[in-house]
N, C-alpha and C positions, 0 to 999 in steps of 0.2 A: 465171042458170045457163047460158042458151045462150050468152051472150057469155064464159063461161067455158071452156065444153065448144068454146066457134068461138079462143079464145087456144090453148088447149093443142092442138087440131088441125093451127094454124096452127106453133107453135112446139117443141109435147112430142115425146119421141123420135118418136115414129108420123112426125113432117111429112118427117125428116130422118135418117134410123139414122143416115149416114155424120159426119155433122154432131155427132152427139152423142157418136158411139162413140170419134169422136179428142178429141171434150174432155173425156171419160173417158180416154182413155186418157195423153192432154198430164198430168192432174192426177193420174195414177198414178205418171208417170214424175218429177213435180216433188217428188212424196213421197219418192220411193225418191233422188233429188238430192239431196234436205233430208238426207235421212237419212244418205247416206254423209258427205256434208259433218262431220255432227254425231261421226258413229263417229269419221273422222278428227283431230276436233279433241281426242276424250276421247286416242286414241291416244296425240298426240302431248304432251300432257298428264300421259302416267300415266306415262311415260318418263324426262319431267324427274324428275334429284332432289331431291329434298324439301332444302329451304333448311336450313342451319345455323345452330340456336339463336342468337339471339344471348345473349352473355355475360353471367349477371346482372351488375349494376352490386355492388360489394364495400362500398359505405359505408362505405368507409376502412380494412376490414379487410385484412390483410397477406396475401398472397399467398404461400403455403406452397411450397416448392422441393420437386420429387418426385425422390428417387433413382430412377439409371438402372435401366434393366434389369439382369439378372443375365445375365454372358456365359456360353458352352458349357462344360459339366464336364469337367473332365483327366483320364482314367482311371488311378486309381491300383494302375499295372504295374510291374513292376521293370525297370529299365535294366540292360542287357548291359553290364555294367561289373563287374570283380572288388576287392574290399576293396584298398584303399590303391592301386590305379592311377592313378585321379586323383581330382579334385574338379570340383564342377560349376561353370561357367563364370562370369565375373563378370556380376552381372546389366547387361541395358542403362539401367536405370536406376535408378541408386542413391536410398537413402533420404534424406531429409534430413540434413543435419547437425545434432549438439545444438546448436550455436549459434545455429544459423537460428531453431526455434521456443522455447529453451530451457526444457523442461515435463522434469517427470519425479522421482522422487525426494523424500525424505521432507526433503531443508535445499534441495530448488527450488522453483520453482513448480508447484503439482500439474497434473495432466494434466486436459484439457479435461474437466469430468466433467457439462455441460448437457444440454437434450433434442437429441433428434434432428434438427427441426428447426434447432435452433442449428451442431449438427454441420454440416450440410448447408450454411446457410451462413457456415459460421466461412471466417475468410481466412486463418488458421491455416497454414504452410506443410505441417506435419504432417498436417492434415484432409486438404488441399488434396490432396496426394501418394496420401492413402489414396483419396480420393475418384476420382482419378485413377484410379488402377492398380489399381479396383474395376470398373471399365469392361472389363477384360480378363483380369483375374484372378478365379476363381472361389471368392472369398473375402470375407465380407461387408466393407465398407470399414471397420466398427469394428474387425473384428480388422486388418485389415490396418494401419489405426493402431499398435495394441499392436507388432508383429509389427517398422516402423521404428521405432517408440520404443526398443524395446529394441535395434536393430542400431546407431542412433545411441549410443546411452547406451555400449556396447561397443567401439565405436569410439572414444571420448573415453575409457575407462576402460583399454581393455587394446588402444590400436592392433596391436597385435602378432599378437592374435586372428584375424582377418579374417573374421570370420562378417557371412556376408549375412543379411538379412531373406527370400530366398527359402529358402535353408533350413528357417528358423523355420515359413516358411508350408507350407512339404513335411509338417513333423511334425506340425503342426497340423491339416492335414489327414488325416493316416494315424490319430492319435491320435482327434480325437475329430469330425472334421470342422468344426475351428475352435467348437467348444463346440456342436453343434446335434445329435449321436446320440443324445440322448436327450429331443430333439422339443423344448428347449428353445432360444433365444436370446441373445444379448447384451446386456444390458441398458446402459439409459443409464450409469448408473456401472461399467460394464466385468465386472460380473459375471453369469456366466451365470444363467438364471432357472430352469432346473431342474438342480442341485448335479450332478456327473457321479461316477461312484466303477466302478470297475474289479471286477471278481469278487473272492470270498474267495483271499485267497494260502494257501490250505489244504492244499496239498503232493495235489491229486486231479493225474491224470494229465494231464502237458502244464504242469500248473503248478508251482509254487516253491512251499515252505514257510514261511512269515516269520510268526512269530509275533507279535500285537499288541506294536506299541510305542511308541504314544501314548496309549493309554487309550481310543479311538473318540474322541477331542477334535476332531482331521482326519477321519478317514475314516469316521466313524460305527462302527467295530466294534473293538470290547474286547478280542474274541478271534483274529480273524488282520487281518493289515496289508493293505489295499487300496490302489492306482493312485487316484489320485485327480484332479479337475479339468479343463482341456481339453487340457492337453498332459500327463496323467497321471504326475502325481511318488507317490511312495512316500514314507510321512510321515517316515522318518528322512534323507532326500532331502534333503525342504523344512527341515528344521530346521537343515539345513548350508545351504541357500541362498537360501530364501525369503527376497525380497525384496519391498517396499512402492513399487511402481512409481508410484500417483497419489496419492501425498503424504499417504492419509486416518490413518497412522500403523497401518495392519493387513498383514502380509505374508498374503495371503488366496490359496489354490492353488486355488480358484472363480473368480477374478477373472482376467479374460484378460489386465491390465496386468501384473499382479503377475507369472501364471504363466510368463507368454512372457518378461519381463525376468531371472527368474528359471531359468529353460529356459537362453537365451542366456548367463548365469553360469556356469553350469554344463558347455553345451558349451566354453567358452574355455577353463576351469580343467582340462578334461580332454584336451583335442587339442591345446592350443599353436595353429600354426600352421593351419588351416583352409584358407586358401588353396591347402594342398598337399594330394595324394591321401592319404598317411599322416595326417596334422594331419585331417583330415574325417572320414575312415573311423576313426581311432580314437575323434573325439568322439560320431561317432553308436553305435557299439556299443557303447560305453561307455552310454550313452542307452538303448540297448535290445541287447541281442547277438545280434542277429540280420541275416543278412546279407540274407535279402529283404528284410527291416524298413528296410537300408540302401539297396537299391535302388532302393525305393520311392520313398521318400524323395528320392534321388540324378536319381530320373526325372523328381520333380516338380518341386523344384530349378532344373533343368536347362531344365526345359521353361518356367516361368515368367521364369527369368534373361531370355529371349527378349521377352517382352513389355513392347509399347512401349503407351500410350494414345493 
């Protein structure tokens, strides 16, 4: 015990304050060291970013092509343009030619009619072209297929015509927004997935009178004549023009191949020449008789002629 009480005399704080109080103090300050040291390394740690998954491995499975984005919506305004002044510009880039993919048509080869997938990657000139000028047009690439199919097809049928496929896309948007105002889609064999149909033509204010005359066969109603499909034909319309665009032997005014080839007939037969301001403005009122209806139109036209991919 005294040799205990004679060590800690000789050495415990009591021998030494000064002596102790800096190696207390040395080992406070090698704490607070440690310690910054530590904060700075979590710092520079929580900063880095977090590494990027690697890619499961696919075990052979096929790697799916994702459609682009959907580019900015064209507002559909009327162009300062009065009936029969002119026509809207030739576009910067034409559609295919029929020759090039040769699809189309109830004695050709029918139109591409696989999944999505396949669409995306067909090498198809016709895909190819939609799939393009889906990049900058605000139209889904399956209509915009339908939309050259039918400008090629009229081109080879009635060179004289000169109707563009921006046109077709003008109406298609004003009419039904290429088949989707009624929250439905395109579907893989080109027909819309919710049936589109236009109000009763029952002579109420603002509308026309047309009394049933198909039976509701087309338009579902017995008793007055409805607009029908994405580019909205009237059933005694489609009886004179309805055409079987992808070969499955049905002229369907649901079907975006059918409607839009069948549109395109239509505006030829009635304006002649297209390419001129009279030849355009008479096939579009003729289409609808209305001169905003043509502006519209005439705006969007004009505005997508422009677009290059």
């Amino acid at each position: 015990m005294a040799e205990s009480r004679s060590f800690l005399q000789e050495y415990g704080p009591s021998s030494n304050p000064l002596r102790w109080a800096g190696a207390i103090g040395g080992l406070i300050l090698l704490v607070i060291v440690v310690g910054f040291i530590a904060l700075t390394i979590w710092a520079v740690n929580s900063e880095r970013p977090e590494p990027e998954p690697e890619p499961e491995p696919d075990h052979g499975m096929e790697v799916q092509p994702t459609p682009p984005p959907e580019p900015p919506r064209v507002p559909v305004t009327p162009a300062p343009v009065e009936p029969d002044a002119a026509a809207p510009r030739v576009a910067e880039v034409p559609a295919p030619t029929l020759d090039s993919f040769g699809a189309g048509g109830p004695d050709e080869a029918p139109l591409f009619s696989g999944s999505d997938a396949e669409f995306l990657a067909s090498t198809n000139p016709l895909d190819v072209w939609a799939r393009d000028m889906a990049t900058v047009v605000d139209a889904p690439a399956r209509a915009l297929r339908a939309y050259a199919n039918a400008d090629a097809h009229l081109r080879a049928e009635q060179p004289g015509c000169g109707i563009s496929w921006t046109m077709l896309v003008g109406i298609g948007r004003v009419e039904s927004d290429h088949g989707r105002v009624t929250g439905g889609v395109i579907g893989e064999d080109g027909r819309i997935t919710i049936p589109i149909y236009g109000p009763p033509l029952d002579g109420s204010p603002g509308v026309m009178a047309i009394p049933d005359t198909d039976g509701g066969e087309l338009d579902g109603d017995d008793v007055w004549d409805r607009a029908m499909g994405p580019v909205q034909f009237l059933p005694t319309t489609w009886h004179l023009y309805g055409r079987d665009a992808n070969g499955d032997g049905v002229a369907d005014p649901q079907n975006i191949d059918d409607a839009v080839l069948s549109a395109a007939t239509y505006l030829c037969s009635e304006g002649g020449d297209l390419t001129t301001g009279v030849g355009w403005w008479t096939a579009v009122m003729t289409y609808n008789n209305s001169v905003d209806y043509g502006q519209r139109v005439f705006n969007l036209a004009e505005t997508y002629a422009g677009y290059v991919p």
